[in-house]
NULO-429857 format. One record per residue: residue number from 1; residue in one letter; chain; x, y, z of N, C-alpha, C in turn. Coordinates in steps of 0.2 Angstrom, whole numbers, padded with zeros to 4 digits. Example, Ala and Ser with C-alpha at 12.3 -4.5 7.8 and 13.67 -1.06 7.14 Angstrom:
+-----+------+------+-------+-------+-------+-------+-------+-------+-------+-------+-------+
! pos ! code ! unit !   n_X !   n_Y !   n_Z !  ca_X !  ca_Y !  ca_Z !   c_X !   c_Y !   c_Z !
+-----+------+------+-------+-------+-------+-------+-------+-------+-------+-------+-------+
!   1 !    A !    A !  0066 ! -0028 !  0039 !  0062 ! -0022 !  0039 !  0066 ! -0016 !  0039 !
!   2 !    S !    A !  0064 ! -0011 !  0035 !  0068 ! -0005 !  0036 !  0064 !  0000 !  0039 !
+-----+------+------+-------+-------+-------+-------+-------+-------+-------+-------+-------+
This chain:
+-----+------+------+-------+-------+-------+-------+-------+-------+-------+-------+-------+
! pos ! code ! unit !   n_X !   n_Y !   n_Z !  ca_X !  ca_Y !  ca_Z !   c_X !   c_Y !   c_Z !
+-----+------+------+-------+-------+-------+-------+-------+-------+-------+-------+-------+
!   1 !    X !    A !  0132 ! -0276 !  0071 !  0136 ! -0270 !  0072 !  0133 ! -0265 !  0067 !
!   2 !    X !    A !  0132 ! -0259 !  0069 !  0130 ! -0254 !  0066 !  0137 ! -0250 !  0064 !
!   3 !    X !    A !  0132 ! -0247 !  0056 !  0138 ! -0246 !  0053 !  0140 ! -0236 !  0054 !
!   4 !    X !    A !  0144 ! -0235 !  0054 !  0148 ! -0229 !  0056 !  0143 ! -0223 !  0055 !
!   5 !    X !    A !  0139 ! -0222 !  0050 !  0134 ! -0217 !  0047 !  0128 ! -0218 !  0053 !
!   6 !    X !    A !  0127 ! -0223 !  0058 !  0119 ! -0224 !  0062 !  0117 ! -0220 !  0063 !
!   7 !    X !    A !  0123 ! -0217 !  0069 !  0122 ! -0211 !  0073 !  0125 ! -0204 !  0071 !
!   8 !    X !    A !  0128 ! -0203 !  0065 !  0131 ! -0198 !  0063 !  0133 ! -0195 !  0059 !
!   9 !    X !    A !  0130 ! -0186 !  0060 !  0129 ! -0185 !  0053 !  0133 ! -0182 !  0048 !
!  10 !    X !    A !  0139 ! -0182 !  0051 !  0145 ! -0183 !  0047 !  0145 ! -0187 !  0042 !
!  11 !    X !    A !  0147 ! -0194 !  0046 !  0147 ! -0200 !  0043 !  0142 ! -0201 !  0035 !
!  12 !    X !    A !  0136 ! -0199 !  0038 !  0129 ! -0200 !  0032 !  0132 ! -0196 !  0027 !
!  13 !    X !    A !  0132 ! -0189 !  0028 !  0135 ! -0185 !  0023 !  0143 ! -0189 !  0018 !
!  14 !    X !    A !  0148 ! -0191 !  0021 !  0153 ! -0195 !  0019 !  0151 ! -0202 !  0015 !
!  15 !    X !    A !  0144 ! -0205 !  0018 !  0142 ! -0209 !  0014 !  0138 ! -0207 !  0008 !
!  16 !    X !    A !  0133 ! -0204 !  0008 !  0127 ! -0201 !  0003 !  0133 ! -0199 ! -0005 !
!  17 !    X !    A !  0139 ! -0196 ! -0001 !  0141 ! -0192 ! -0006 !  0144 ! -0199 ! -0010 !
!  18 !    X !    A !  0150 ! -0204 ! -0006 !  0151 ! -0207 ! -0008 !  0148 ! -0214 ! -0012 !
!  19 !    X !    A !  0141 ! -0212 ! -0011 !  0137 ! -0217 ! -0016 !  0135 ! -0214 ! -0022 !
!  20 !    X !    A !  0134 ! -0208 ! -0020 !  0131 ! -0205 ! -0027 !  0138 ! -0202 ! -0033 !
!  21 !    X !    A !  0144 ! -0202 ! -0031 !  0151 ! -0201 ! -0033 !  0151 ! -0207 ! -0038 !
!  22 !    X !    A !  0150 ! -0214 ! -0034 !  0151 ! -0221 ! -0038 !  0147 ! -0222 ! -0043 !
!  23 !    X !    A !  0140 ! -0218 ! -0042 !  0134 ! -0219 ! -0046 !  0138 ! -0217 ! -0052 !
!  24 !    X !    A !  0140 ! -0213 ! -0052 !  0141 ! -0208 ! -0061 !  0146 ! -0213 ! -0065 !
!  25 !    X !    A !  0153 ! -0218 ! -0062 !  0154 ! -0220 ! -0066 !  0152 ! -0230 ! -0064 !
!  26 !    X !    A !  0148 ! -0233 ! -0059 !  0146 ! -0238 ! -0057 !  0137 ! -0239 ! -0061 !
!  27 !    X !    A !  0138 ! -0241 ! -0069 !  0133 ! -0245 ! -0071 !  0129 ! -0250 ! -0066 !
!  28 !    X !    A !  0134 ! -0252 ! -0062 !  0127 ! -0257 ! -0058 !  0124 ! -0253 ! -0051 !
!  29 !    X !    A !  0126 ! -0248 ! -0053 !  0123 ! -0245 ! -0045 !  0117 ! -0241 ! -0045 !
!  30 !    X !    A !  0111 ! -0245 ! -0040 !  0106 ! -0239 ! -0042 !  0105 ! -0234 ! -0040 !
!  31 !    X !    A !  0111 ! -0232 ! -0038 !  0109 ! -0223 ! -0036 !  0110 ! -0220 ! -0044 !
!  32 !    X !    A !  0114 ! -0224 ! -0049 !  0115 ! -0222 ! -0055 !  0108 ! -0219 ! -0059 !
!  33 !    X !    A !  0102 ! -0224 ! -0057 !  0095 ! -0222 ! -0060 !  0091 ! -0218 ! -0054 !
!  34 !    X !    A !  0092 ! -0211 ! -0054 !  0086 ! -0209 ! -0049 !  0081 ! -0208 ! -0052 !
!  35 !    X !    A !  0073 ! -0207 ! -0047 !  0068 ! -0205 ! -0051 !  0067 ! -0197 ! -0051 !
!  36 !    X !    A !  0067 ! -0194 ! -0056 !  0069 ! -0186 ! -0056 !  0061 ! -0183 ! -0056 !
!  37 !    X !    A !  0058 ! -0179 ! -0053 !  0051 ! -0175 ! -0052 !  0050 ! -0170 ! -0052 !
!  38 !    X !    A !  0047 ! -0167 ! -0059 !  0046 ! -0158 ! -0058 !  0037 ! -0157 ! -0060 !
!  39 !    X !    A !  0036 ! -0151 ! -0059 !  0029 ! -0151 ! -0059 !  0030 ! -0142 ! -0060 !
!  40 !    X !    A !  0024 ! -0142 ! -0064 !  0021 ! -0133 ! -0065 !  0013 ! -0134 ! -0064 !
!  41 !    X !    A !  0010 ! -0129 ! -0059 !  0004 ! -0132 ! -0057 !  0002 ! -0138 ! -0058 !
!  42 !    X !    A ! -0004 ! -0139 ! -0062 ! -0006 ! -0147 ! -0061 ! -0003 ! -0153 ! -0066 !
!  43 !    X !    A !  0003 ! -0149 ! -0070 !  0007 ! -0155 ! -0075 !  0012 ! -0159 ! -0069 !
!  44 !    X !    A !  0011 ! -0165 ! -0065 !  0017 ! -0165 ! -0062 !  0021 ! -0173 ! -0067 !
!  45 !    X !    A !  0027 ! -0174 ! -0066 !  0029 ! -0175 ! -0073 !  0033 ! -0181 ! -0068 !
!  46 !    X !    A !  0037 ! -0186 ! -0069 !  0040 ! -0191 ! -0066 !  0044 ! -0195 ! -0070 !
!  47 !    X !    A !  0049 ! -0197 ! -0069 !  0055 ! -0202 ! -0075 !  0059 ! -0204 ! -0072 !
!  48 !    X !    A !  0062 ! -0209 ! -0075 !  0069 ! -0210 ! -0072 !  0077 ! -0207 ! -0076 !
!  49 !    X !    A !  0080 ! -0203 ! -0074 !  0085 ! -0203 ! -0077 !  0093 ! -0206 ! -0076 !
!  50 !    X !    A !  0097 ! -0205 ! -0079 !  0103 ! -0204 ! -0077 !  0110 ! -0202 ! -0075 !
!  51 !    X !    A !  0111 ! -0202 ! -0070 !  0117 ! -0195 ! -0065 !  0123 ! -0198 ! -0069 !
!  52 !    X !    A !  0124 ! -0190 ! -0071 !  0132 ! -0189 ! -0074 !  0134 ! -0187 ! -0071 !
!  53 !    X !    A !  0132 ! -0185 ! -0065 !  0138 ! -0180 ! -0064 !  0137 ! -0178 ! -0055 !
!  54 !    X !    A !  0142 ! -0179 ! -0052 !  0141 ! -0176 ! -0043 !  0146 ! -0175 ! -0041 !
!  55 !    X !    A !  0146 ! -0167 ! -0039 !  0151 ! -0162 ! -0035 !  0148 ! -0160 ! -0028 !
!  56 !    X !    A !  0151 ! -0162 ! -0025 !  0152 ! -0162 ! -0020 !  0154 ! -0155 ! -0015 !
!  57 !    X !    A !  0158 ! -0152 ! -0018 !  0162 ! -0145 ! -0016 !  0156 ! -0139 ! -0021 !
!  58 !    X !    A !  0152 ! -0140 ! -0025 !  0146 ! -0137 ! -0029 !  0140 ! -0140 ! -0025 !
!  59 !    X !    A !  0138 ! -0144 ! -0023 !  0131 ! -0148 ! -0019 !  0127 ! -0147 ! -0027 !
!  60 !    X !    A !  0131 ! -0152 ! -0032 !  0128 ! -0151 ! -0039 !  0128 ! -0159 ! -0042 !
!  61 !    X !    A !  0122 ! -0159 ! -0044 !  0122 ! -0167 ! -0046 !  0118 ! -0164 ! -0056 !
!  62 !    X !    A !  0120 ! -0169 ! -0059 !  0119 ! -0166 ! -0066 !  0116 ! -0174 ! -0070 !
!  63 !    X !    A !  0111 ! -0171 ! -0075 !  0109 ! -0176 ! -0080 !  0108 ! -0175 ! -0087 !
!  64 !    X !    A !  0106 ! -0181 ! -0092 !  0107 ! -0176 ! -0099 !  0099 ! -0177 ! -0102 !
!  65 !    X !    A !  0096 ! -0174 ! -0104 !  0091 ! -0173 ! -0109 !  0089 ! -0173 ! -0116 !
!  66 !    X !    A !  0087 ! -0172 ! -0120 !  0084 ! -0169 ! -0126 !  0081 ! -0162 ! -0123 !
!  67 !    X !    A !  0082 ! -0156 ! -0128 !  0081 ! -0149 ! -0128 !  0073 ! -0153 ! -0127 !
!  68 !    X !    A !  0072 ! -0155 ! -0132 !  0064 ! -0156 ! -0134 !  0057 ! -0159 ! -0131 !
!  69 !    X !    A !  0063 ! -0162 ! -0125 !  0058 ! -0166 ! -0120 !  0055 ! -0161 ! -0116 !
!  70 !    X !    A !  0045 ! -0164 ! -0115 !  0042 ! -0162 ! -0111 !  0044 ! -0156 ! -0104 !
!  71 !    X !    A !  0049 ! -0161 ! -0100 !  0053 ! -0160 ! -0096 !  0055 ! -0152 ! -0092 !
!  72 !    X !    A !  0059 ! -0151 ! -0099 !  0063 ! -0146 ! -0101 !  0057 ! -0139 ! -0103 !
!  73 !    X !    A !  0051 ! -0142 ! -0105 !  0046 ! -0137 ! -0104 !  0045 ! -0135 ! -0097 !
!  74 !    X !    A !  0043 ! -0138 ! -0093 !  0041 ! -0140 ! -0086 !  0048 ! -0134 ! -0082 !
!  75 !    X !    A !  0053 ! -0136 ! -0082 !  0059 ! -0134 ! -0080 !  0060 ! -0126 ! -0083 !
!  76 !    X !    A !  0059 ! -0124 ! -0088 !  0058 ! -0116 ! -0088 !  0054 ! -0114 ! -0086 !
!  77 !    X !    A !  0046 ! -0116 ! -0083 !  0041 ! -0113 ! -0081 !  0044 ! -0114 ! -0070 !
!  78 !    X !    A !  0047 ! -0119 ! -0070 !  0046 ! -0121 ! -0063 !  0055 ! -0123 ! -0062 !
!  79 !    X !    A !  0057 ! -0119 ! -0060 !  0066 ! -0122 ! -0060 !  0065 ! -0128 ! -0053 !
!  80 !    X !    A !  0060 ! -0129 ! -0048 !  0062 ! -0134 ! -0042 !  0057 ! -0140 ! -0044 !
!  81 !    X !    A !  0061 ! -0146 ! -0042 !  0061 ! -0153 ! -0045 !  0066 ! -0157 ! -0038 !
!  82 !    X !    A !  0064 ! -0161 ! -0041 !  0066 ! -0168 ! -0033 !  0069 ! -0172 ! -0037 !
!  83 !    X !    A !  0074 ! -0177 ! -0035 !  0077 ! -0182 ! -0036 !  0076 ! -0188 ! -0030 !
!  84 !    X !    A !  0074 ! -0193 ! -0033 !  0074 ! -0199 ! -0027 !  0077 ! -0206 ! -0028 !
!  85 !    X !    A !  0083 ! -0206 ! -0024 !  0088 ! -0214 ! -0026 !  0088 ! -0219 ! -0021 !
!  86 !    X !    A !  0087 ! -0223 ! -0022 !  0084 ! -0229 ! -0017 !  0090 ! -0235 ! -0019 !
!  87 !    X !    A !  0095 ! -0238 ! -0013 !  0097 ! -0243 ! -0015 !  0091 ! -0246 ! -0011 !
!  88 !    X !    A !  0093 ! -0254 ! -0013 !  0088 ! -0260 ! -0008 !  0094 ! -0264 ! -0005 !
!  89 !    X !    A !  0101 ! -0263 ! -0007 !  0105 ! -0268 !  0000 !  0109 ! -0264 !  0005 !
!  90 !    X !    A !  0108 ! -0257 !  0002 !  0111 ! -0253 !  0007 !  0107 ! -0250 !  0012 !
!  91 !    X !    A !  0100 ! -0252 !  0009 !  0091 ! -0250 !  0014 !  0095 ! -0242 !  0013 !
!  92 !    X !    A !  0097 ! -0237 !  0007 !  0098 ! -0231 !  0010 !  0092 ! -0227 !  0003 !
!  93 !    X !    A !  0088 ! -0222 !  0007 !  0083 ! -0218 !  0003 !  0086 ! -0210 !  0002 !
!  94 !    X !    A !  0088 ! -0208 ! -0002 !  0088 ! -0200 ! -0002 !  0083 ! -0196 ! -0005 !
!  95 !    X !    A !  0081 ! -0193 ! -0002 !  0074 ! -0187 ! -0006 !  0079 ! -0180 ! -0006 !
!  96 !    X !    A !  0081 ! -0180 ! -0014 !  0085 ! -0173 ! -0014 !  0081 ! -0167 ! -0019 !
!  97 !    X !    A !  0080 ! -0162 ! -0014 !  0076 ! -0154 ! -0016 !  0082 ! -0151 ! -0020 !
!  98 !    X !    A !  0080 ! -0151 ! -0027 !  0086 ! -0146 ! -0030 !  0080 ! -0140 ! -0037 !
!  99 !    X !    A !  0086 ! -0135 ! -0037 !  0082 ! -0131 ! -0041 !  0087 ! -0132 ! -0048 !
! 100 !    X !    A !  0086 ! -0131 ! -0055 !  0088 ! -0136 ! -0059 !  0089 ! -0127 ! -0066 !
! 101 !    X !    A !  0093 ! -0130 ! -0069 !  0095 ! -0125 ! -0074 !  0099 ! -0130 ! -0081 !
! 102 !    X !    A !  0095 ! -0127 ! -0085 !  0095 ! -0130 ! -0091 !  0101 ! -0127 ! -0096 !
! 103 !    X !    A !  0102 ! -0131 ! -0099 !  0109 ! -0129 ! -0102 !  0110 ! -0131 ! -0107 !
! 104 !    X !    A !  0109 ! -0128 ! -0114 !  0110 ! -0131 ! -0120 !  0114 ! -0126 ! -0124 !
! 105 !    X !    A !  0118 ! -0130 ! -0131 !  0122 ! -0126 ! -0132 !  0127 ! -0121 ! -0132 !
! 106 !    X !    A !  0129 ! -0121 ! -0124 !  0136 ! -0118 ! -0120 !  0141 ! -0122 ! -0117 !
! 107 !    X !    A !  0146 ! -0121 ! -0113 !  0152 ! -0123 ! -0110 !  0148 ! -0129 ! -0107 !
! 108 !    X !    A !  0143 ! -0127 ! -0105 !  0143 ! -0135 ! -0100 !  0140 ! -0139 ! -0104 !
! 109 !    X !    A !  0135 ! -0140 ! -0109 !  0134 ! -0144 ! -0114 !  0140 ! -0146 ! -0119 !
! 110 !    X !    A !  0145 ! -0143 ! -0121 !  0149 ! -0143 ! -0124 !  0156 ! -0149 ! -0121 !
! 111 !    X !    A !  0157 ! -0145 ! -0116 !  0161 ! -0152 ! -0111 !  0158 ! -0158 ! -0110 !
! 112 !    X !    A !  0151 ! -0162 ! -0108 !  0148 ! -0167 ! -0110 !  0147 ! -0169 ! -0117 !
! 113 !    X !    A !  0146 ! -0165 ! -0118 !  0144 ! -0168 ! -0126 !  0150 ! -0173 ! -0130 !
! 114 !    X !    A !  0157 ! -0167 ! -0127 !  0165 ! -0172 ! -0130 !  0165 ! -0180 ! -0127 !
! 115 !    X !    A !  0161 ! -0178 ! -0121 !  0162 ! -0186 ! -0117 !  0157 ! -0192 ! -0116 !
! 116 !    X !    A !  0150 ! -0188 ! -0122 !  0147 ! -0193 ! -0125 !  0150 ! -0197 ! -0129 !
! 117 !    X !    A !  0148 ! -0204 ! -0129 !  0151 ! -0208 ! -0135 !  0144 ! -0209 ! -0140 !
! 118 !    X !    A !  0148 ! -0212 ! -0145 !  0145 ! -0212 ! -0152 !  0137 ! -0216 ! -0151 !
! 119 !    X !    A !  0138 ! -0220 ! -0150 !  0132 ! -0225 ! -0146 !  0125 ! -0219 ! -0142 !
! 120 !    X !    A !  0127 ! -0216 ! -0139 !  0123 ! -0214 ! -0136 !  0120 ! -0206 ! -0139 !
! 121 !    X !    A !  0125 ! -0204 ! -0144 !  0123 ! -0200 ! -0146 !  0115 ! -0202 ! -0150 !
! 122 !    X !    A !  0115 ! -0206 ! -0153 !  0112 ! -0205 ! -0159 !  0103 ! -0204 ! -0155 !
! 123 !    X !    A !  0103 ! -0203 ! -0148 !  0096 ! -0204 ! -0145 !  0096 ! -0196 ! -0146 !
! 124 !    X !    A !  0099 ! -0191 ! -0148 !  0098 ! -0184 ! -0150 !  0099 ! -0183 ! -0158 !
! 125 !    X !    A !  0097 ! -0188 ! -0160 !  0096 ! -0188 ! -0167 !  0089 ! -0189 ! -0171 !
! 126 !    X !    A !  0084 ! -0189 ! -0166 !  0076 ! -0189 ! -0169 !  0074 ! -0186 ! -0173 !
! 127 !    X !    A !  0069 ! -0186 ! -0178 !  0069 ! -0180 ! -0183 !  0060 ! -0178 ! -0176 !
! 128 !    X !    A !  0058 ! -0182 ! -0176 !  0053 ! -0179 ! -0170 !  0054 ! -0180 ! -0163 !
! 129 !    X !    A !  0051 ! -0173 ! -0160 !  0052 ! -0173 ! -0151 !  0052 ! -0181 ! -0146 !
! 130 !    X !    A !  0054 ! -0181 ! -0141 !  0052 ! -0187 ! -0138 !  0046 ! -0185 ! -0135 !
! 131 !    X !    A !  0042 ! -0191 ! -0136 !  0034 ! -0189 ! -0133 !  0030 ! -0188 ! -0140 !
! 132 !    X !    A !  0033 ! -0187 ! -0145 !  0029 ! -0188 ! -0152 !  0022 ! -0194 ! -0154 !
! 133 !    X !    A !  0017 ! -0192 ! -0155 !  0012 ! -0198 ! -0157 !  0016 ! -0201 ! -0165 !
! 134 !    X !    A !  0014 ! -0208 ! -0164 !  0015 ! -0211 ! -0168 !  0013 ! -0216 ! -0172 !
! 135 !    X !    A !  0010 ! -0217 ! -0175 !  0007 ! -0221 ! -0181 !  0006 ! -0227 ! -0178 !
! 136 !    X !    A !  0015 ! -0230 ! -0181 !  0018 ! -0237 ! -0177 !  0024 ! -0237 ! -0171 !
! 137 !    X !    A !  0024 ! -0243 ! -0169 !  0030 ! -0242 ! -0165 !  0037 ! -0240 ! -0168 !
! 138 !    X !    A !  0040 ! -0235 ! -0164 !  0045 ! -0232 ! -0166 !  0050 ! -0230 ! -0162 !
! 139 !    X !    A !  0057 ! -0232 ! -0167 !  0062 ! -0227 ! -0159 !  0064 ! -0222 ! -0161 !
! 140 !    X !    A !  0061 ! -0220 ! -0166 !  0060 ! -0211 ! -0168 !  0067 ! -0211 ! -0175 !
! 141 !    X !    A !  0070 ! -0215 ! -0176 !  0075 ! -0214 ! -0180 !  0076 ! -0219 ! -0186 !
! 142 !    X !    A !  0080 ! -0214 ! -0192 !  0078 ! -0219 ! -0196 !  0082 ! -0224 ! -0197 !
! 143 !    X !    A !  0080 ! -0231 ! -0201 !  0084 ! -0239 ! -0199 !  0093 ! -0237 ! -0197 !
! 144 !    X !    A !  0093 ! -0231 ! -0204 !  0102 ! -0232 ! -0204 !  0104 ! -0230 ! -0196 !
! 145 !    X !    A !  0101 ! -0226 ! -0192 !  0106 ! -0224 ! -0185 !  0104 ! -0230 ! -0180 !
! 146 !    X !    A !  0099 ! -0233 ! -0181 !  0096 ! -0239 ! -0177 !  0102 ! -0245 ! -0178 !
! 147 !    X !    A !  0105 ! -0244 ! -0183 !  0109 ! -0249 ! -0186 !  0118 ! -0247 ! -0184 !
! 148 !    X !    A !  0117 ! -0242 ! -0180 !  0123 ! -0237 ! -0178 !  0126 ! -0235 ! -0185 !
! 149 !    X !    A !  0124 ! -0237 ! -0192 !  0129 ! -0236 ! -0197 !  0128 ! -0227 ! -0198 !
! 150 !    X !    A !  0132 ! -0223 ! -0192 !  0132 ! -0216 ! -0196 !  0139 ! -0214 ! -0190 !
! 151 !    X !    A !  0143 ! -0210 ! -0192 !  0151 ! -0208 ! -0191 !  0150 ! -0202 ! -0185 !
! 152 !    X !    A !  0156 ! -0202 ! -0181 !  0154 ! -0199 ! -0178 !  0155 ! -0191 ! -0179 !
! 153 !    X !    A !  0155 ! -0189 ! -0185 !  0153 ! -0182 ! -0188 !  0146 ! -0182 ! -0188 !
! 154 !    X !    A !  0143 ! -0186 ! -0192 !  0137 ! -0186 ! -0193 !  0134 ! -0187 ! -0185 !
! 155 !    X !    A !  0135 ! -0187 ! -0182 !  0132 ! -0188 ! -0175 !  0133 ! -0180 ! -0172 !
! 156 !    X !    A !  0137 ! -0175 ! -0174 !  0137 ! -0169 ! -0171 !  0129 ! -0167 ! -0172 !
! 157 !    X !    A !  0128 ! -0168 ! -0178 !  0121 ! -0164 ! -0180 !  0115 ! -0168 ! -0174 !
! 158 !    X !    A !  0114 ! -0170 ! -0167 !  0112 ! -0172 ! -0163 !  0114 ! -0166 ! -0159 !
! 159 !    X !    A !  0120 ! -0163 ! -0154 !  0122 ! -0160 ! -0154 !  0116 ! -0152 ! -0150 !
! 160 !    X !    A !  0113 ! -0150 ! -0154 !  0106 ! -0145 ! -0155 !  0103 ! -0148 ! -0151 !
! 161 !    X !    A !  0103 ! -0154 ! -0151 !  0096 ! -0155 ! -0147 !  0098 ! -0156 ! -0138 !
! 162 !    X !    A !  0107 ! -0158 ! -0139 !  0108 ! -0160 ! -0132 !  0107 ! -0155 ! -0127 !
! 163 !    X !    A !  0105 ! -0158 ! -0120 !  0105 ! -0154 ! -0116 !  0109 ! -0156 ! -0111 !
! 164 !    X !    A !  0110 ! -0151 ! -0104 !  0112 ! -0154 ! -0098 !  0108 ! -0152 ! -0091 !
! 165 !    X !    A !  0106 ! -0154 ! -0089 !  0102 ! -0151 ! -0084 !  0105 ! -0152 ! -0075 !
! 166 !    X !    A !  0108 ! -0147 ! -0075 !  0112 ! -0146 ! -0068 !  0106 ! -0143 ! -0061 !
! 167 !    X !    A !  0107 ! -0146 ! -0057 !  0104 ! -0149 ! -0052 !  0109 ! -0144 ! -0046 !
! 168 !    X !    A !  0104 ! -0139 ! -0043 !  0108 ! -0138 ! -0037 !  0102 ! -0138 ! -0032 !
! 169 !    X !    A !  0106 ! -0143 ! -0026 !  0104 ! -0148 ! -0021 !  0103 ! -0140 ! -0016 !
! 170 !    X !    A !  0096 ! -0141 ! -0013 !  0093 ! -0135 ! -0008 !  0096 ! -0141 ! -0001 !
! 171 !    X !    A !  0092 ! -0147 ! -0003 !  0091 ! -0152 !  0004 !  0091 ! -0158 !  0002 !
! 172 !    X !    A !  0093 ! -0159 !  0007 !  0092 ! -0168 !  0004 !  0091 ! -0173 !  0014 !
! 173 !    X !    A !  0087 ! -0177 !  0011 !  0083 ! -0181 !  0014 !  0085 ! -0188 !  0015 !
! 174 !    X !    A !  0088 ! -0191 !  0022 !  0090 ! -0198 !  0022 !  0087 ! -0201 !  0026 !
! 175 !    X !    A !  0088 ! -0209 !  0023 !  0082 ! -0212 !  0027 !  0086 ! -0219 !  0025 !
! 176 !    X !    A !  0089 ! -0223 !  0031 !  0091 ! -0227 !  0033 !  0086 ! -0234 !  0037 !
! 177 !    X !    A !  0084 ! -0239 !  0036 !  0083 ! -0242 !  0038 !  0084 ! -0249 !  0042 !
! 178 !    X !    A !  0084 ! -0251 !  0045 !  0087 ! -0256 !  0051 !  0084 ! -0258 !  0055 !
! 179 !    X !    A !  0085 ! -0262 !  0057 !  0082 ! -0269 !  0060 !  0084 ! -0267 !  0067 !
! 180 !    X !    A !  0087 ! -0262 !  0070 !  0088 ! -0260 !  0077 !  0082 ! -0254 !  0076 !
! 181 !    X !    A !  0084 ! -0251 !  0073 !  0079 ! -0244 !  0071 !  0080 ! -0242 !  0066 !
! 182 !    X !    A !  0074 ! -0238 !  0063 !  0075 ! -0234 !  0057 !  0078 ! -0226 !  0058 !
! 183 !    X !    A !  0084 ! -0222 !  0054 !  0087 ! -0216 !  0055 !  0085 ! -0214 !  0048 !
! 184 !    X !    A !  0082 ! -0207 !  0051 !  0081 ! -0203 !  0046 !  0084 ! -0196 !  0049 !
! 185 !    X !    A !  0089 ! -0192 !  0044 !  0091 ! -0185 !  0042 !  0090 ! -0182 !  0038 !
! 186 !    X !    A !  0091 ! -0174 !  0039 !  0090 ! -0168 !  0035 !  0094 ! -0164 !  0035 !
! 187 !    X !    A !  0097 ! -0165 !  0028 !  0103 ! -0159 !  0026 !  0100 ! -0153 !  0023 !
! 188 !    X !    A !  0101 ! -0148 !  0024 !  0099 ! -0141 !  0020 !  0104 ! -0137 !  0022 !
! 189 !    X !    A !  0105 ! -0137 !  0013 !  0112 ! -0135 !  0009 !  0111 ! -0127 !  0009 !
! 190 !    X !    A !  0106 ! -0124 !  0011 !  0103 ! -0117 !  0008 !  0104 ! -0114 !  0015 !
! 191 !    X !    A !  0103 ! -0119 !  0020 !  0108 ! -0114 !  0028 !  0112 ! -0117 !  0032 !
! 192 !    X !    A !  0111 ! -0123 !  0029 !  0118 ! -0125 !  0033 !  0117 ! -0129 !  0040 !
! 193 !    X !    A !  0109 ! -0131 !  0040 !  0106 ! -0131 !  0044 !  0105 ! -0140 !  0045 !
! 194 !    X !    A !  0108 ! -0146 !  0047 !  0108 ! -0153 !  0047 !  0104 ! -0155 !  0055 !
! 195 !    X !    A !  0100 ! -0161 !  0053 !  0095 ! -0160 !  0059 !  0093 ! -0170 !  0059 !
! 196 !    X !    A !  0091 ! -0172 !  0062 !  0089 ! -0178 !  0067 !  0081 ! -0178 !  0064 !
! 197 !    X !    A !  0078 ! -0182 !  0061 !  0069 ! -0184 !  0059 !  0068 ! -0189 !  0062 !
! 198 !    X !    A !  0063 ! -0189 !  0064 !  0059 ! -0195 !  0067 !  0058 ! -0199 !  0062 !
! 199 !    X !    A !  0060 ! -0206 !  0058 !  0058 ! -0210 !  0054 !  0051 ! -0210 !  0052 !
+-----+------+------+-------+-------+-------+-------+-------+-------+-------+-------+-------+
């Protein structure tokens, strides 16, 4: 039996959303890791990150970075960048076109920031950039924060470096595949405009 979404692009849009909604607080889900792609002429850049965040009523999905990342270069030069999430038991693919706005130290970094915990903060704690050459192997910090022994005041001074990078979704691309047949859809959010692909 085919399930509710086959033929219908309703249904797909009510599912895409609701996967990527569980992504933000479901650890085991892999829509949780997309690969996120931006590029400025020939620099094209590739990673995995992690979705904090998906509004649905905004067509806005959000991640955190370092100010200091690569990335975040690339992104003031070129705000359009892709997102790509692949489950493997759900066979579902999204390819989503967003244009992407950088956020540090404002309201929107600020309300994340409250609802980082202490644990994760301290990866905004490096005395040098991510992407630094290095001598020896390193995770950029020194023994004492690797050791988590530092308070969560002391972790404000991270803080500078936090970023948030808000993602607004142009179109998104699904792709369903199935053992009767494969379905593929195209949503675009910038007209309104949802359409039937040839797989």
């Amino acid at each position: 039996m085919q399930p509710a979404y086959y033929e219908n692009l309703e249904e797909i849009q009510n599912k895409f959303w609701s996967m990527l909604d569980d992504a933000v607080t479901n650890r085991s889900s892999p829509f949780r890791i997309p690969v996120f792609i931006c590029a400025h002429q020939n620099e094209v850049d590739g990673r995995i990150v992690v979705l904090r965040k998906s509004d649905r009523s905004s067509n806005l999905l959000q991640f955190h970075t370092d100010l200091r990342s690569p990335k975040v270069d690339i992104l003031k030069k070129n705000k359009n960048a892709s997102l790509v999430f692949y489950d493997k038991e759900e066979k579902i693919q999204l390819r989503v076109k967003v244009g992407c706005e950088v956020n540090n130290q404002n309201s929107t970094t600020d309300e994340s920031w409250k609802k980082t915990q202490h644990i994760s903060r301290r990866c905004y704690l490096t005395d040098s950039p991510p992407g630094t050459k290095s001598e020896n192997p390193t995770s950029g910090m020194i023994s004492k924060l690797e050791d988590f022994d530092y308070t969560m005041k002391q972790s404000e001074e991270g803080y500078k470096n936090f970023t948030v990078i808000k993602c607004k979704i142009k179109s998104i691309e699904w792709l369903y595949l199935a053992a009767k047949g494969h379905r593929r859809a195209k949503f675009n959010f910038e007209t309104n405009e949802n359409s039937w692909l040839v797989p």
